[in-house]
Each structure stands twice: as C-alpha cells, then as structure tokens.
C-alpha positions as CSV (number, residue, x, y, z in Angstrom):
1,X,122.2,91.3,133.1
2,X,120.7,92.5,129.7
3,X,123.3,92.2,126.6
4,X,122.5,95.7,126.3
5,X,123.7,96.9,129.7
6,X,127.7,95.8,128.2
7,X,127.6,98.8,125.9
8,X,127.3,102.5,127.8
9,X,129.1,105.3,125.9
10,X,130.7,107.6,128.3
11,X,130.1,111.2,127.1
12,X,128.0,111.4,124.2
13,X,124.0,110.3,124.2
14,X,121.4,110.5,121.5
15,X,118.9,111.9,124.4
16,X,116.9,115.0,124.0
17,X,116.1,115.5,127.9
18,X,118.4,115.6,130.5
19,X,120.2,112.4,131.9
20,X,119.5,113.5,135.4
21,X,115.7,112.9,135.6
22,X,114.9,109.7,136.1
23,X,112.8,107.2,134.1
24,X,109.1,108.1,134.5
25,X,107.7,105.9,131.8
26,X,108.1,102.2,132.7
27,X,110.7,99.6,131.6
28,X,112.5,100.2,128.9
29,X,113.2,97.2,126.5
30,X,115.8,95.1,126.5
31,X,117.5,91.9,125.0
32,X,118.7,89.7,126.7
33,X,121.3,86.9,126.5
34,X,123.1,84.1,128.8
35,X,126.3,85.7,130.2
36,X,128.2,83.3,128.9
37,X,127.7,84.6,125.8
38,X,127.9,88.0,126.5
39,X,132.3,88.1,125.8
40,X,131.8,86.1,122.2
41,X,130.0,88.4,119.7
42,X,130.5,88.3,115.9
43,X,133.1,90.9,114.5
44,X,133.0,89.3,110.9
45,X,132.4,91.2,108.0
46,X,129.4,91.5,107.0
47,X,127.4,92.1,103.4
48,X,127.2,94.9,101.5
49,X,123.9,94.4,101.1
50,X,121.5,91.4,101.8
51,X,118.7,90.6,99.0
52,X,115.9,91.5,102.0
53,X,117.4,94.8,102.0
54,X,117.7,94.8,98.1
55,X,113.9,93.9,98.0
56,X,112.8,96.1,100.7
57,X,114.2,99.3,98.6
58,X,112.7,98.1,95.4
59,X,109.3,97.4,97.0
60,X,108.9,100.3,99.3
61,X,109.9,102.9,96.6
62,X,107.1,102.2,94.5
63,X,105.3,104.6,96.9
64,X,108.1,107.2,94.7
65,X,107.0,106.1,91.1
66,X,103.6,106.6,92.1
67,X,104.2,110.6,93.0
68,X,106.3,109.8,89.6
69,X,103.9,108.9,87.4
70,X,101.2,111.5,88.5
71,X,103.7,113.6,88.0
72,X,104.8,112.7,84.5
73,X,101.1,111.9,83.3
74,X,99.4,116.0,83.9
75,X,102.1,117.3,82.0
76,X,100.8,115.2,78.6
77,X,97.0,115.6,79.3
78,X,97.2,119.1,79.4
79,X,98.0,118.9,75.6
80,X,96.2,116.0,74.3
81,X,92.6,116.9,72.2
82,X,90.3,114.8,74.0
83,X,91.2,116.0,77.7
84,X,91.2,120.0,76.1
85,X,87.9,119.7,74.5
86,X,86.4,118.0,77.9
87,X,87.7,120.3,80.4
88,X,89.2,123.3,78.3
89,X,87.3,126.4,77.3
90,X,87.3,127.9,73.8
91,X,89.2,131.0,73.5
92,X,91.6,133.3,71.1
93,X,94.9,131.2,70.0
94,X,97.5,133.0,71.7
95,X,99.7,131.7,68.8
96,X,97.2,133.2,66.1
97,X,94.9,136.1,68.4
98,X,92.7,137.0,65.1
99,X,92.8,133.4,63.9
100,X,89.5,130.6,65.1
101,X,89.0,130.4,68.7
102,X,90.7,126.9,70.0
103,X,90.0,124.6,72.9
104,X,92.5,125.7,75.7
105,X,93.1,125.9,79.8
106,X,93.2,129.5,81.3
107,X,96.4,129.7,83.3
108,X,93.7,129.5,86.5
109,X,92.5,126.4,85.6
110,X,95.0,124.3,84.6
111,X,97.3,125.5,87.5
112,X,94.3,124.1,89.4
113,X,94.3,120.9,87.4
114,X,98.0,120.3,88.2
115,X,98.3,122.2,91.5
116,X,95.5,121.0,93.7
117,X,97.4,117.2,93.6
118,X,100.1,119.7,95.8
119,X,97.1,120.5,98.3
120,X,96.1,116.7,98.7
121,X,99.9,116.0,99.3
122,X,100.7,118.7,101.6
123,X,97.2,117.7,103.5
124,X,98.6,113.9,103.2
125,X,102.2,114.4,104.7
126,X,100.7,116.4,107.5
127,X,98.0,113.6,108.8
128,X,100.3,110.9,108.3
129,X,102.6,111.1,111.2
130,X,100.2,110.4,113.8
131,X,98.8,107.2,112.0
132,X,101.7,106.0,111.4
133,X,102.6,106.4,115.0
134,X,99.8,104.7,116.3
135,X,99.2,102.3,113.6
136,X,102.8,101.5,112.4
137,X,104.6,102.0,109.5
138,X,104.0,99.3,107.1
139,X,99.9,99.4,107.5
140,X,99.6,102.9,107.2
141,X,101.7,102.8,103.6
142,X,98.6,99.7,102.6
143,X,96.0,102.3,103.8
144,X,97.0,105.7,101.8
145,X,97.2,103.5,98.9
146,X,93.8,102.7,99.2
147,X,93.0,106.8,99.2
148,X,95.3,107.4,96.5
149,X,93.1,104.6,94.5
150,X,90.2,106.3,95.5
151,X,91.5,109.6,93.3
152,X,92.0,107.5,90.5
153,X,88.6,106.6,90.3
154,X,87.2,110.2,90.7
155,X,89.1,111.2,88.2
156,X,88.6,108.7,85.5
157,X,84.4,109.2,86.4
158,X,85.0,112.6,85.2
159,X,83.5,113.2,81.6
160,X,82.8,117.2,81.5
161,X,83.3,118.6,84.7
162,X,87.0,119.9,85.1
163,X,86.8,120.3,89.1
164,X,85.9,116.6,88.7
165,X,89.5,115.8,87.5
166,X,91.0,118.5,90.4
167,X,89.0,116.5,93.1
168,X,90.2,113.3,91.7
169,X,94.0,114.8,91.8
170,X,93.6,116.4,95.1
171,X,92.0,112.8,97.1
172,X,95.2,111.0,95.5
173,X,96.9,113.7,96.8
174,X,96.2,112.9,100.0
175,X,97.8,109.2,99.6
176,X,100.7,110.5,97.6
177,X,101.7,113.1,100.3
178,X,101.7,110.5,102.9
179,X,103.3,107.6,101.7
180,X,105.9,111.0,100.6
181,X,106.7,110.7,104.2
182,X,106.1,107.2,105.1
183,X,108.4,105.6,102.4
184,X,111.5,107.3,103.0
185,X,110.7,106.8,106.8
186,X,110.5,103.5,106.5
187,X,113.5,103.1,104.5
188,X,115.3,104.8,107.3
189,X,114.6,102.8,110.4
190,X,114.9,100.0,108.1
191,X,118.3,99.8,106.4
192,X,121.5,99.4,107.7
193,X,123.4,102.7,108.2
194,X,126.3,101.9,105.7
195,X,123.4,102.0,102.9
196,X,120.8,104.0,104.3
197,X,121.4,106.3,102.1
198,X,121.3,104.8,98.9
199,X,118.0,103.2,100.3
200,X,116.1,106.1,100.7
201,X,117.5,108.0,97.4
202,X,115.9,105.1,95.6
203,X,112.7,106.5,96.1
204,X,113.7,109.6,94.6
205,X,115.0,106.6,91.9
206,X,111.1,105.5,91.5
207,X,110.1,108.9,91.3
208,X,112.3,109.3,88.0
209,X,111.3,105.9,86.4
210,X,107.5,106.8,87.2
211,X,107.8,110.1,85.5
212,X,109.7,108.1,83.1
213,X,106.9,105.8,82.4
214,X,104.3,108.3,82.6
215,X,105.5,110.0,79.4
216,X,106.1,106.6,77.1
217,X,102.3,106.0,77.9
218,X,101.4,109.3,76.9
219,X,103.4,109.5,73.7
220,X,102.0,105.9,73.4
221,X,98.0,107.6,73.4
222,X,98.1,110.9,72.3
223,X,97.1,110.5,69.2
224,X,94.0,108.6,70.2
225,X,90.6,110.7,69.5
226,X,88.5,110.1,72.7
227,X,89.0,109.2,76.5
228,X,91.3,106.6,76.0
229,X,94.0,109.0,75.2
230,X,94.3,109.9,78.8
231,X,92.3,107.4,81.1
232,X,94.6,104.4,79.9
233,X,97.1,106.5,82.0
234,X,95.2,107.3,84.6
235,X,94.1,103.1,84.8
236,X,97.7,102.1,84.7
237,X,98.5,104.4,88.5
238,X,96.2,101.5,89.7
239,X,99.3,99.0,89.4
240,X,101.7,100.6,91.1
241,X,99.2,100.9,94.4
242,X,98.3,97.3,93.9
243,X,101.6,96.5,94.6
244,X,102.9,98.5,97.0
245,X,99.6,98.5,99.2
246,X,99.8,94.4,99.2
247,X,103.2,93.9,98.8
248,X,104.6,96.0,102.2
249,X,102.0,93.4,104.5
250,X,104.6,91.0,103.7
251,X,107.5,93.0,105.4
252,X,107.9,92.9,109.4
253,X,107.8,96.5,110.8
254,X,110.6,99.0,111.1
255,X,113.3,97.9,114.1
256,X,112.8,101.3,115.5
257,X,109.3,101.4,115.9
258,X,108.8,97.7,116.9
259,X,112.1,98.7,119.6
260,X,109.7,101.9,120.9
261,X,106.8,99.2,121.0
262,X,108.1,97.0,123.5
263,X,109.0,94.6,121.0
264,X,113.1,94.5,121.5
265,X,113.2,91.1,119.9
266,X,111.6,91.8,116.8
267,X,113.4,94.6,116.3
268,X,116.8,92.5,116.7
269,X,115.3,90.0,114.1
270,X,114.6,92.0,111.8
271,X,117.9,93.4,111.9
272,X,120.0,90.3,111.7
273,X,117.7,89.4,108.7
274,X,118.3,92.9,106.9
275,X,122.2,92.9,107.7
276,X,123.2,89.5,106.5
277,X,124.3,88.1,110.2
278,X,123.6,86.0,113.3
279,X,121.6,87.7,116.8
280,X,125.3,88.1,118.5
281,X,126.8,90.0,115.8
282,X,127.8,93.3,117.3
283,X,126.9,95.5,115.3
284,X,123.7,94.7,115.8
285,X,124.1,95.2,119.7
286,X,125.4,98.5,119.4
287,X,122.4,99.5,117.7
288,X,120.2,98.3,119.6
289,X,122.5,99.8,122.5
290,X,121.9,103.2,121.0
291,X,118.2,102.9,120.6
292,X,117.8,101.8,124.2
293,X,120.2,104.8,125.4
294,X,117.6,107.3,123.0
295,X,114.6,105.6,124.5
296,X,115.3,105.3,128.3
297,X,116.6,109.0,127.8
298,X,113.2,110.3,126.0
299,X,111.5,108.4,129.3
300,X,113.2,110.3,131.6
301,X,111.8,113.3,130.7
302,X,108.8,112.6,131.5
303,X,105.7,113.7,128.7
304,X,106.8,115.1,125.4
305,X,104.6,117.4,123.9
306,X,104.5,118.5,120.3
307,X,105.9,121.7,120.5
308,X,108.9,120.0,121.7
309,X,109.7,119.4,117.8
310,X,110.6,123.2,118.1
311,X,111.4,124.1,121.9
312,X,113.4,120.3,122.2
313,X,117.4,121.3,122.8
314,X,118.4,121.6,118.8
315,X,115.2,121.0,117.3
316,X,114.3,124.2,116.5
317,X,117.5,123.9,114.4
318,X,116.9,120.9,112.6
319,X,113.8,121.4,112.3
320,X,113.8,124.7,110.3
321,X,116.6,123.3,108.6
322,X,114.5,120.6,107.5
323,X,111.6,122.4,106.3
324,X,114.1,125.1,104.2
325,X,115.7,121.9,102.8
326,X,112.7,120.5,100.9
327,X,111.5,124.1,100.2
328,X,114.8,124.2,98.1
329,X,114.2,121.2,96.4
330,X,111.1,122.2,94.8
331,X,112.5,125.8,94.3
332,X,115.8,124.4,92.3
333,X,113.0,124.7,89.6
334,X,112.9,121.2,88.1
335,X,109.2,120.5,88.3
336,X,108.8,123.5,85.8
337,X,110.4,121.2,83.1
338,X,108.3,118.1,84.6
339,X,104.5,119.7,85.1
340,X,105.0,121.8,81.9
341,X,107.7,120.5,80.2
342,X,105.4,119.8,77.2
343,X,104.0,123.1,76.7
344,X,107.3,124.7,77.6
345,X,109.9,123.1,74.5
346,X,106.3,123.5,72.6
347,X,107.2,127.1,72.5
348,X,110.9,126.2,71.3
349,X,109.2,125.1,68.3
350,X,109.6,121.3,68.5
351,X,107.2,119.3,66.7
352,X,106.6,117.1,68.7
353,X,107.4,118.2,72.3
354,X,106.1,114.7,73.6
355,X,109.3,113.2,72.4
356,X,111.5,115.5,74.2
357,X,109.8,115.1,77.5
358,X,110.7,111.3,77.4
359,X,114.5,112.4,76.5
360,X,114.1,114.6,79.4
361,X,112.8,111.7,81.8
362,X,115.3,109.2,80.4
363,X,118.1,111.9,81.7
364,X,116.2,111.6,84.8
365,X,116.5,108.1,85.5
366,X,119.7,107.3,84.2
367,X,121.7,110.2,86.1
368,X,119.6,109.4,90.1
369,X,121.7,106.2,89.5
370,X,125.1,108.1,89.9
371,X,123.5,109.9,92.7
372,X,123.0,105.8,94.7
373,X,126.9,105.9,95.0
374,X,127.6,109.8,95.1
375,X,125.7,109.8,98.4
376,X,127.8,107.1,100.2
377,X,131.3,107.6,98.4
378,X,131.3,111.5,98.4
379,X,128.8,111.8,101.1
380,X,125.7,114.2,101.6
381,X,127.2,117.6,102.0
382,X,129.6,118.1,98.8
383,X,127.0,116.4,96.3
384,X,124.5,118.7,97.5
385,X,127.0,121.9,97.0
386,X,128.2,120.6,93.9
387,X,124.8,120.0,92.4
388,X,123.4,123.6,93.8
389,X,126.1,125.0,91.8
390,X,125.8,123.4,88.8
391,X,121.9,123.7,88.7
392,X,122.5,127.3,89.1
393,X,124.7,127.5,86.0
394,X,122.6,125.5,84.0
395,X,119.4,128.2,84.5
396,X,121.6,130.8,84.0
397,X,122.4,129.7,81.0
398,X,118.9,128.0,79.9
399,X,117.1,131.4,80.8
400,X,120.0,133.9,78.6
401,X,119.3,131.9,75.8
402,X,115.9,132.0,75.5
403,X,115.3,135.8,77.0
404,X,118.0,136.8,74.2
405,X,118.6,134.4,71.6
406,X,114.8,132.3,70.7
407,X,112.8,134.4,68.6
408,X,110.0,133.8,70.4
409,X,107.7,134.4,67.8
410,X,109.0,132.2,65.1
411,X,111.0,130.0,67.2
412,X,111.8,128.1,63.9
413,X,114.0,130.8,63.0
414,X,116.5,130.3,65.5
415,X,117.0,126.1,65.7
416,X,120.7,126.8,67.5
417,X,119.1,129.0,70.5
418,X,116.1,125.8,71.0
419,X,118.7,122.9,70.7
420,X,120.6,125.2,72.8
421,X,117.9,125.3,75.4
422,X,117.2,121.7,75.3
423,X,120.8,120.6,75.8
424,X,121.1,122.9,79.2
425,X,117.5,121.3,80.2
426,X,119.1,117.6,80.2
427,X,122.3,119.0,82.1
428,X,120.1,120.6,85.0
429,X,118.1,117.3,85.3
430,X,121.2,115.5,85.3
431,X,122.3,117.7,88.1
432,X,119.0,117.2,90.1
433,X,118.7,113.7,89.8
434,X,121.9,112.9,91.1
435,X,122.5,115.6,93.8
436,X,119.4,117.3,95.2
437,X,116.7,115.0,93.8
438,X,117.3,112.0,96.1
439,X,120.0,113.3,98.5
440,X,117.2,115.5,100.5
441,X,115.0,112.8,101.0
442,X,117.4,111.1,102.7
443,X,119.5,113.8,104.5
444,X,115.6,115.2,106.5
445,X,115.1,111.4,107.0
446,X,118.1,111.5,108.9
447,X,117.7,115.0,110.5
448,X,115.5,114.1,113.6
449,X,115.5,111.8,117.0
450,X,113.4,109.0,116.7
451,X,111.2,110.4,118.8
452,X,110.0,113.3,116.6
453,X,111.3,111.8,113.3
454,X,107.6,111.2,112.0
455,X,106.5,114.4,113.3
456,X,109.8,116.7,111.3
457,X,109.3,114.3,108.4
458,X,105.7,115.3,108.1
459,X,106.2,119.1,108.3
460,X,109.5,119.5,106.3
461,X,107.2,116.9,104.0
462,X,104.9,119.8,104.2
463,X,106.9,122.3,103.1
464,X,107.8,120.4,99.8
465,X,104.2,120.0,98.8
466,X,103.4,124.0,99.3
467,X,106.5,125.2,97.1
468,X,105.4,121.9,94.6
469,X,101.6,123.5,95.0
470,X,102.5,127.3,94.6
471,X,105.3,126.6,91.7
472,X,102.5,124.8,89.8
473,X,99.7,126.7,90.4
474,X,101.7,130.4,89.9
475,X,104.0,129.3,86.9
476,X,101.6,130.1,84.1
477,X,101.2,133.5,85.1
478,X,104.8,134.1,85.7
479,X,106.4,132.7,82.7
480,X,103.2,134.6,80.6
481,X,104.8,137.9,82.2
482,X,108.2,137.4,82.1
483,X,109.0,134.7,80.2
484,X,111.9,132.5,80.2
485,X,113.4,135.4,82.6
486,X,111.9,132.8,85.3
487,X,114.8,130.9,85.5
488,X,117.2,133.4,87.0
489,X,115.0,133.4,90.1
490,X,115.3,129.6,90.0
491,X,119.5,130.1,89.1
492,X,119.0,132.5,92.5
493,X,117.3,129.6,95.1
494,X,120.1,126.7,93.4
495,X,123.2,129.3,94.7
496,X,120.8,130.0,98.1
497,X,120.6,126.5,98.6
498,X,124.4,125.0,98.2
499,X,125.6,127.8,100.8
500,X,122.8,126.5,102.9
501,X,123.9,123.4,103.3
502,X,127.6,124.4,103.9
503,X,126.6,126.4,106.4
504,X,123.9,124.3,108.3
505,X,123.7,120.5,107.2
506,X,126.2,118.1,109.1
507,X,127.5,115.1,107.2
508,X,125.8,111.8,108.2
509,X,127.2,109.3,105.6
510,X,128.1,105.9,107.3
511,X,126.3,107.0,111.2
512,X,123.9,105.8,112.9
513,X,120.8,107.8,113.4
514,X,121.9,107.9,116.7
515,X,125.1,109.2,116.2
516,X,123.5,112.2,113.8
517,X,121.5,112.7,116.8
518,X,124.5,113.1,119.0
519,X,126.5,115.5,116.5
520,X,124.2,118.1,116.4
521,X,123.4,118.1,120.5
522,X,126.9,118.6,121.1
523,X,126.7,121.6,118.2
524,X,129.3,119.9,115.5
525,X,130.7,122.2,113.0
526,X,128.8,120.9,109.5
527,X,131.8,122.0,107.5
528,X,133.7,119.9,110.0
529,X,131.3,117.3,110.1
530,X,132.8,114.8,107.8
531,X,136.0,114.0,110.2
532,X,134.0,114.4,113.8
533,X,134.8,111.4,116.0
534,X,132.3,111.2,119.0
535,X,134.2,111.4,122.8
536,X,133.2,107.4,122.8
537,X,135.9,106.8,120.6
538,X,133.7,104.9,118.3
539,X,133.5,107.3,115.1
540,X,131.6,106.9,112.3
541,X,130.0,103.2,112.2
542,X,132.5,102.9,109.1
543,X,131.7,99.6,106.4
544,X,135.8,99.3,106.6
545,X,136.0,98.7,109.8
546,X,133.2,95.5,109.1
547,X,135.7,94.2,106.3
548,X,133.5,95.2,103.1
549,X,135.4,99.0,102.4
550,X,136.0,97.5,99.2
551,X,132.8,96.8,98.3
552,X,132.2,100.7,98.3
C-alpha cells in the first residue's frame, strides 16, 4: 500500500472534474514506504525556514530586480544630455516657448521609449506558460534570460536611431515578462506554505532594490558628457541575468511539477530538503497527499482543454479575479512616480530631481520589508484593504496640493506645496511597497489549481503588462492636459481596488495550495475566509500546530 493511500480527506478535494469519472490518464504517482513504517511519522516541529529556502528566495528574485532596474534606469535617461541629443528632437522649451529650441522627447516618443518594454513583457508572460510546461520551470527562467540579454545588446548598439533603443527595450521585454510569471511561480510550488508568502513578495522585494540600484547608477553618470552616461547602466542589467540564468541550474525543479511529471520522489526530496525534515515527516505526506488527490482528480476528467481556464467549475471566477488584481496594481498609480518620477518633482522645482528619485526608491525598499511579515501575521486580505485605502488618501492629497497650491509656473515660489508633494509621494510608496506591491504577486500565484496555474499566471501576468504599457505610453499626454488632476483617477482605482478584494479575494495565509483550491470550489465567503475550517477537520496547515508559532 502506497504511504499516500493512509491520507483520504472525506468531503473536501482540490479536483476541478467530478470525482465520479474514473481515471483515464494512466497511473498516478505515488510514494511509497514499508508498512511498517507507515504508523511512525514525524510530528516534530519543524524550521521556520531552512537556508535552501532562504537561498532559493534570494536567487530566484533576481528575476524581480531585473524588471527593477529596467524600470528605475528609463526614468534617468530620459533626462540625461547625451541620451536627449541622440534620440531627442530639437524643439521650443516648453519652460521658455520664445527662448532657443532644446533637445527633447515628444510625448509620442518617449512613451514609446518607455512603453514598448510593456509590449515585450505582456508578449513574454503570454508565451511563457507553455514552455515552462513543457520544458520546466527552472530551464525556462535560464532561457528568457538569455532574450532579455539579447535587448541589452540592441540597445547599447544603438548610437542615433531612437526605435533602436525601443527594439532593444521591447526584446528584453520579452525575457522580463516571462520570468514576471515564472519567478513567482516558481517560488510558489517551491516554498513551504507557512512562508509562501513572504517568498514570493520577495520578488516584488528585488523589484524595489533593482529600482533602487538603478537610480544610484544614474545619479552616479549623469553628469558624464557622452554614451557612458547611460550605457554603463544599461552594461550593468547584464549581471543580474548572469546570475539568475546560471545560478537557478543549480536548483532541482519545483515539487509540483516534478509530482505532475511522474517523478513522486523528487518531488518528496526536494521537499524534505526545503522544510528542514526527514522523508516520514508528515507534513510532508499530507502534501504530497493533496497533490495526488488534485492530480488523480484532473485525470479523471479525461482531456483538459484551455478554455477550461474559464468554463472549469470556479475558474471563470478566479480567473477574472486574477487578471482585475494585477490591473489594479499597475492602476494604484505608482509607476507614474517610477517611469517619470524624474521629470515629474522636476516640475516641483527641485534642483536636482535625481536625488529625490533615490529618496523615493530607498522608501521603496525599506517599507516591501514590513510587507514580508504583514503578509503572514496580518494575512493577504486586510493589508491589501488597508493599503488600498491609504494609497487612495495619499493621491488625494498629492494631487490637491499640486492642482491648487504649486504655482506651477514658478514652482520656486511655493517650496511648502513641493515639500508638501514630495512627503505624500514617499507615504504612497510606503503604502505600495508594503501592501499591494508584493502582496498581489503572491495572492494570483495562489489563485489557481495546479493544473492551470501557469496558464492564469500568464494571463493575469498579462493584464499587468497592458495597464504597465498603456499607463506609460498615455501618461505624458494626460498629465500635459490635466496636470497633477491625474491623481484623483489613480485616488479612484486605490478605493476600487480595497473593496475588491473584500468582496472577492479569500484569505490563503498559512494553506496549502490545495486547500485555496478547495475554499473557493465549495464557494467560501472571502470576508469569512480567514476562520474557514475545511469538513476534513484539518484547517489551515497552521506553523503552531508544527511547534514554531513563536517564530512568527
């Protein structure tokens, strides 16, 4: 008898076809293990966290600080002399109109220059699901960082062309939209449920640092007069690829796809390795009990097709959900303080607006820390409420100030309303990086069956990259007509968004991904989410109950 075959849950099942059809697609795996051991397993506590899992979040989330840097780096070019008098076109100062005509970027072009990386990625996220299907996790994350390589190179060939440098962005693009799906779906068949979320915000960490980085380098070469100034940057994205694309063959593939691959054992290996305990620890068996329920279930119902992602029982559900959860990311408005944060506190009459891009990015990374422990001690739901609501305020707020109290002409003259504007700035980021920044990475990693979780991933992924492309390509135009008035439509989507989630999202802090599954087949309340107990009796796969609550 299979050590599998000791753990049936009565009433609940993380199947998406019915139970009454019988298998149609061959064996499913199993582990087994002599009967006589089948009565001892482990019930000892276990880690908090094992250095392999420690290591596997670090490494893998370099595939965030490389969105993060691109990110950070387009804001600075767009400013800096050399990159304007390459690819800008003379034209009136719209500071001075009857003064000298000025190098500059038309709002068409450089929402081109900084919104065509959006195309690549939403291409990216949508061809990466079926590679990494067939081909596996961990070598399709070494592959797209090849492509995104390739755009580095384009671009830094580029000497007068400007749709050189928008090729360039939109080929790394490509890479940078896939591994957007591929990291945080590795991270979540990887780690071990009581830190799976704090895993997979730490890519939304790495996006922060990259951004982060990406500005010191730029304050660091601004001032040099020729290519330098901006392909030093552009050489340094190289790194990060190096050592992702390298570094992630040394990791085994995720349990859940080796367990859909036949390979039962290497998934149970892996998992003893990343929890921190021996192959008859329990815990482990019940996971690999609920991956064997989802499996044998998806395998009675015979051939899947794709549509099932939105005719499957629920999917439609979690599915839209998904894809209205990342739209909201992108439309709480905080990549209009990263893509044009420069030219943006320009206009607040700074005098150096470099500078407060990097206080701006510092806020970043230091407040997506607090957001690692919000999102397992609070849980998913209320940070993501909480931080819709204050986001909101802060746009209010950041949008009445300048619409009514920065001349705008002379910002100079009013040095309370720019502070003023600056201050609120730092509070939103702080709000975004430690609520909706990392939190909806990892709440549409947990959305879907493992069936279709590469599939959802890819178009929710999608959906992130078209508000990222149509935010950056359309904000010129908008904030030249209406000014900072912009941000009470962005005030508008952060309010949108927190009732969203109350209404919609169900709490999966501490479950398995089979138990997420479960909740919202059996149609869970999400405002009652957080105390549901399945009809197993298990509940929640709680750390307390393993003896490290305090470790929380």
């Amino acid at each position: 008898m299979g050590v599998l075959s000791r753990f049936s849950k009565s009433s609940h099942s993380s199947s998406l076809a019915s139970p009454k059809k019988e298998a149609q697609a061959g064996p499913t795996p199993t582990t087994a293990m002599p009967l006589s051991e089948i009565q001892h397993y482990d019930d000892s506590p276990y880690p908090l966290a094992t250095w392999r899992t420690i290591v596997m979040g670090i490494l893998v989330s370099m595939g965030g600080l490389i969105f993060g840097y691109d990110t950070g780096q387009i804001s600075g070019f767009l400013e800096m002399e050399d990159f304007l008098h390459r690819f800008g076109e003379m034209g009136a100062d719209p500071k001075n109109p009857g003064g000298p005509q000025i190098y500059r970027f038309t709002n068409v072009r450089s929402g081109l220059i900084v919104g065509l990386l959006s195309i690549g990625t939403l291409m990216g996220a949508l061809v990466a699901a079926p590679f990494a299907n067939k081909f596996g996790r961990k070598n399709s994350i070494s592959a797209w960082c090849v492509v995104f390589s390739v755009g580095i190179i384009v671009q830094m060939a580029a000497s007068t062309k400007w749709y050189d440098v928008v090729v360039g962005r939109w080929v790394a693009g490509l890479g940078i939209g896939a591994l957007s799906i591929l990291v945080p779906l590795f991270q979540s068949e990887s780690a071990p449920s009581h830190v799976r979320g704090a895993i997979v915000c730490c890519y939304q960490l790495f996006i922060t640092i990259g951004i982060l980085i990406a500005n010191i380098i730029n304050y660091g070469t601004e001032g040099i007069r020729s290519t330098a100034s901006w392909r030093i940057p552009l050489g340094v994205g190289f790194l990060w690829a190096i050592i992702l694309g390298v570094g992630i063959l040394f990791f085994p593939e995720t349990p859940k796809h080796n367990f859909r691959r036949g390979k039962p054992e290497e998934a149970k290996r892996t998992m003893t390795k990343l929890l921190g305990v021996g192959d008859n620890h329990r815990k482990v068996a019940l996971e690999l009990n609920d991956m064997k329920e989802a499996l044998e279930a998806e395998q009675a119902g015979g051939k899947h097709s794709w549509w099932e992602v939105f005719t499957g029982p629920r999917m439609a559900y979690r599915t839209t959900l998904g894809i209205v959860l990342q739209a909201f990311q992108q439309l709480t408005g905080a990549n209009f303080f990263f893509y044009y944060g420069t030219t943006i506190f320009v206009s607040t009459g700074l005098d150096n607006s470099y500078v407060t891009q990097i206080i701006l990015g510092t806020v970043n990374v230091v407040c997506t820390f607090p957001g690692l422990y919000f999102v397992e001690r609070f849980g998913r739901r209320i940070s993501l409420i909480i931080g819709g609501a204050w986001m909101c305020m802060c746009f209010l707020v950041f949008a009445s100030v300048g619409s009514f109290a920065l001349d705008q002409e002379t910002p100079q003259n009013t040095p309370a309303a720019g502070t003023a504007m600056i201050v609120f700035a730092c509070l939103f980021i702080a709000a975004f990086a430690s609520t909706w920044g990392p939190m909806v990475w990892t709440v549409t990693a947990e959305l879907y069956p493992s069936r279709y979780r590469a599939q959802c991933m890819a178009m929710s992924t999608a959906s992130n990259w078209t508000w990222n492309f149509l935010i950056a390509f359309f904000t010129p135009f908008i904030t030249g007509a209406i000014d900072f008035r912009y941000g009470y439509v962005f005030a508008a989507c952060c309010a949108a968004a927190a009732i969203t989630v109350y209404f919609f999202l169900l709490e999966a802090q501490g479950r398995t991904l089979e138990e997420v599954d479960s909740m919202y087949l059996v149609h869970v309340k999400p405002w009652k989410s957080q105390q549901y107990v399945p009809p197993d009796g298990r509940g929640k796969n709680k750390v307390q109950e393993n003896g490290v609550a305090h470790s929380l």
